[in-house]
N, C-alpha and C positions, 0 to 999 in steps of 0.2 A: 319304401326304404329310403333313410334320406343318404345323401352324399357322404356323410361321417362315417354310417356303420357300411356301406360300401367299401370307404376306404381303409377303414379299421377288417376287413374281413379279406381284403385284397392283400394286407398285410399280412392278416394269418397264415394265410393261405400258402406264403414264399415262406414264414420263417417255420410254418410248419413241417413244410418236406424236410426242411435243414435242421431241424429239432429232430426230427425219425430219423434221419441217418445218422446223428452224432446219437444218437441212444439204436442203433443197431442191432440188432440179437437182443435187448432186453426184452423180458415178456413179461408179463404179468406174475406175480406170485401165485402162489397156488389159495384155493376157496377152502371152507370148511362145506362140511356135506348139505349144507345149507344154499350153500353158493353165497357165504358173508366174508367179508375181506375186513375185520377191524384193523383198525390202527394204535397197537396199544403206543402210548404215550412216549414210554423210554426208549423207540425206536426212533422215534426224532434226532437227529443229531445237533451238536451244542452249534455247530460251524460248518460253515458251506465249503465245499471243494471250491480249488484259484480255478478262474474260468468263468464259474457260473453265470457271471454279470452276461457273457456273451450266450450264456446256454439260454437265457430267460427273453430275450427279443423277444420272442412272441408273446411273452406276456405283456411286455409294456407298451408296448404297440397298441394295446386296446387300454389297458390299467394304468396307461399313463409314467409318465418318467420314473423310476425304481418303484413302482406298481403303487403311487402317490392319488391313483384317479384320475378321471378328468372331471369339468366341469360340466357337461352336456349332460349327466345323469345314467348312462347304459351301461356305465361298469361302474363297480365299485374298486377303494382303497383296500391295496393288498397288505400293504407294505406295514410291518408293524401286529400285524394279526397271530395269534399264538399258532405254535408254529403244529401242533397237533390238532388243532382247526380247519388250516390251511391245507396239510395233508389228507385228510377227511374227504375235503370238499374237493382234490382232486383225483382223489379215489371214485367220492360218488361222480362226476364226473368221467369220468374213464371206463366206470361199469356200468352206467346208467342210471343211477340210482335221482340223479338232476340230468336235465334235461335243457342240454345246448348243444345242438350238434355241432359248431364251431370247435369247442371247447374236447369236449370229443373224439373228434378228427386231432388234434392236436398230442391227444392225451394216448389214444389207443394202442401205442406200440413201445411205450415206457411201463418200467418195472418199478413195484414200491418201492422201491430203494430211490430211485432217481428222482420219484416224484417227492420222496419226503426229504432229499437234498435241495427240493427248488422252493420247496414250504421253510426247510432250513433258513434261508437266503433271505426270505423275501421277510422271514419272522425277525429275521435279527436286524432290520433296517431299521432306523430310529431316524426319524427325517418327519421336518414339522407340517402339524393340519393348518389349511386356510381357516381363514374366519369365518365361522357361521354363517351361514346364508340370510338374507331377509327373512323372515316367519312367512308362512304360507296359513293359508285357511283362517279364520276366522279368532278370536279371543277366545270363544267358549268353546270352538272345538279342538283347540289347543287345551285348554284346561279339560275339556273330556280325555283329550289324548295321555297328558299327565297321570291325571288320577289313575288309567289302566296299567301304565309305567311302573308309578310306584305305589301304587295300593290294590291293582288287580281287581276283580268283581268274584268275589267268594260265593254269591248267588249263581252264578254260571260257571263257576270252577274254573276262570280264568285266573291265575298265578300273577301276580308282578313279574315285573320283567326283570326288575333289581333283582329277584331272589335266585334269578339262573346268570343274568348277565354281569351281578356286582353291583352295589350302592354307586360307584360312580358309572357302570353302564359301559365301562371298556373292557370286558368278557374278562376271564379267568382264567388262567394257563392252567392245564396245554390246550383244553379244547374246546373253549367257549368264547364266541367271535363278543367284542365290542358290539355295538348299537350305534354309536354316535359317529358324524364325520361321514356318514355315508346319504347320496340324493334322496329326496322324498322319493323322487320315481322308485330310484330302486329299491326302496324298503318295501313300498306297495306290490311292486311287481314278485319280489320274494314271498311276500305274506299270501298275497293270492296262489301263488305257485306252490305252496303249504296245503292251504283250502283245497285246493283243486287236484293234490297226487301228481301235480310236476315236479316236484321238488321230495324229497324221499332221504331217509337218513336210516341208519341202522336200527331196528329194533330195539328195546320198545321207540318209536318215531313221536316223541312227545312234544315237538315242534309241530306237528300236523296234528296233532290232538287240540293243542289250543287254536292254533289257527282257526280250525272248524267251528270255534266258537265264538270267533267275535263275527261280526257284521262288517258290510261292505264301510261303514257311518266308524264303526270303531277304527278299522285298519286307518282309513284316510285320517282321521282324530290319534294317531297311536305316531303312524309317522309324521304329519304335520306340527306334531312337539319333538319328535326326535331330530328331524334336519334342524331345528332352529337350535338347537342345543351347541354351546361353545362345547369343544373335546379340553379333556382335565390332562394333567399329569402329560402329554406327549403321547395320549392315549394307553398307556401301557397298562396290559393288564394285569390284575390281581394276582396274587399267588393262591387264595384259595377264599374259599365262601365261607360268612360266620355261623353259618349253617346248613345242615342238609337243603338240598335242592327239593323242591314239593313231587318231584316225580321223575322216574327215573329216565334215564334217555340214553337212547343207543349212541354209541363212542364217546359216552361220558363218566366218569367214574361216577359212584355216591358221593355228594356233595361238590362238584366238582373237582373233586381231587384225582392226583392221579393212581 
């Protein structure tokens, strides 16, 4: 473990007890008999309660200043992300569904409500991307990476990526995350974590569907084009897709809509 995620976890770890005691008495919402917790969309709220900047230390402790990243690769950019996205993923977080125990411990003693205030918060931050990074890997496996981006392989029932994430690849409100602006590491380390049932989404989990079908050769080719990619527009995403989505995905509406 290096000295970074030490001290990024030495972090958590103080702003996390101070997180569980200013969310006190909240519990979790109640399950359907399934034991599924969706997050429908309109529960998001438009504006974060005054405060919040001090409620979220622990996230940008790892996520970097107004949850902007860092550069070393092990967290991703929060800041900017749709805000029924965001929620999601602190949901699957808190009940298991992804797989970080840090994140976890953090998470386990907050009630939807306060989690979809801190997605509020961190969705409505508008604060600009650095420059693209160098290109990684190679010319042609960059252009392999491409072509699975935006033309997908129809022979293997892999989807483009445009058709769930948006022509410009900066996801879809409410709950379809960007692509771009985010480490090669971490794109890897997610797609694996797809493949492998670390990483888990609501039913139907069409994100682990394609995963299982690219190759170790595709993932490394899929994100060594997407880190190089300048981010468009301030990243912001789309308000909706020009078309149905190829297949349906839990905490998604049909077509990305809400």
């Amino acid at each position: 473990m290096t000295e970074f995620v030490r001290t990024r976890l030495r972090a958590l770890a103080l702003w996390g007890a101070a997180l569980a005691c200013s969310a006190a008495g909240a519990a979790p919402g109640a399950v359907d008999a399934a034991g599924v917790q969706p997050v429908p969309a309109a529960a998001a709220p438009t504006a974060a309660p005054s405060g919040m900047a001090s409620r979220v230390l622990a996230c940008t402790a790892c996520h970097g200043k107004e949850g902007r990243a860092t550069p070393e690769g092990y967290f991703p950019r929060i800041a900017g992300k749709p805000a029924g996205y965001l929620a999601n993923q602190l949901l699957n977080f808190r009940d298991g569904r992804r797989s970080y125990p840090q994140m976890a411990y953090l998470l386990e003693h907050l009630s939807d409500d306060y989690l979809r205030e801190m997605a509020a918060h961190f969705a409505a931050l508008d604060v600009p991307y650095p420059p693209a990074p160098v290109p990684q890997g190679t010319p042609a496996q960059r252009a392999q990476g491409q072509a699975l981006v935006q033309q997908g392989d129809a022979a293997r029932k892999i989807p483009a990526c445009v058709q769930c994430h948006g022509a410009a690849l900066t996801g879809v409100a409410p709950s379809i995350p960007g692509l771009l602006g985010l480490p090669r590491d971490y794109l890897n380390s997610q797609l694996g974590a797809w493949k492998t049932g670390q990483r888990k989404a609501h039913a139907p989990d069409c994100m682990a569907d394609v995963a299982r079908q690219l190759t170790p050769e595709d993932v490394s080719a899929v994100s060594a084009w997407l880190a190089a990619q300048p981010v468009p527009g301030h990243g912001k995403p789309a308000s909706s897709l020009p078309a149905a989505m190829p297949a349906r995905c839990g905490g998604v509406a049909e077509g990305g809509r809400p």
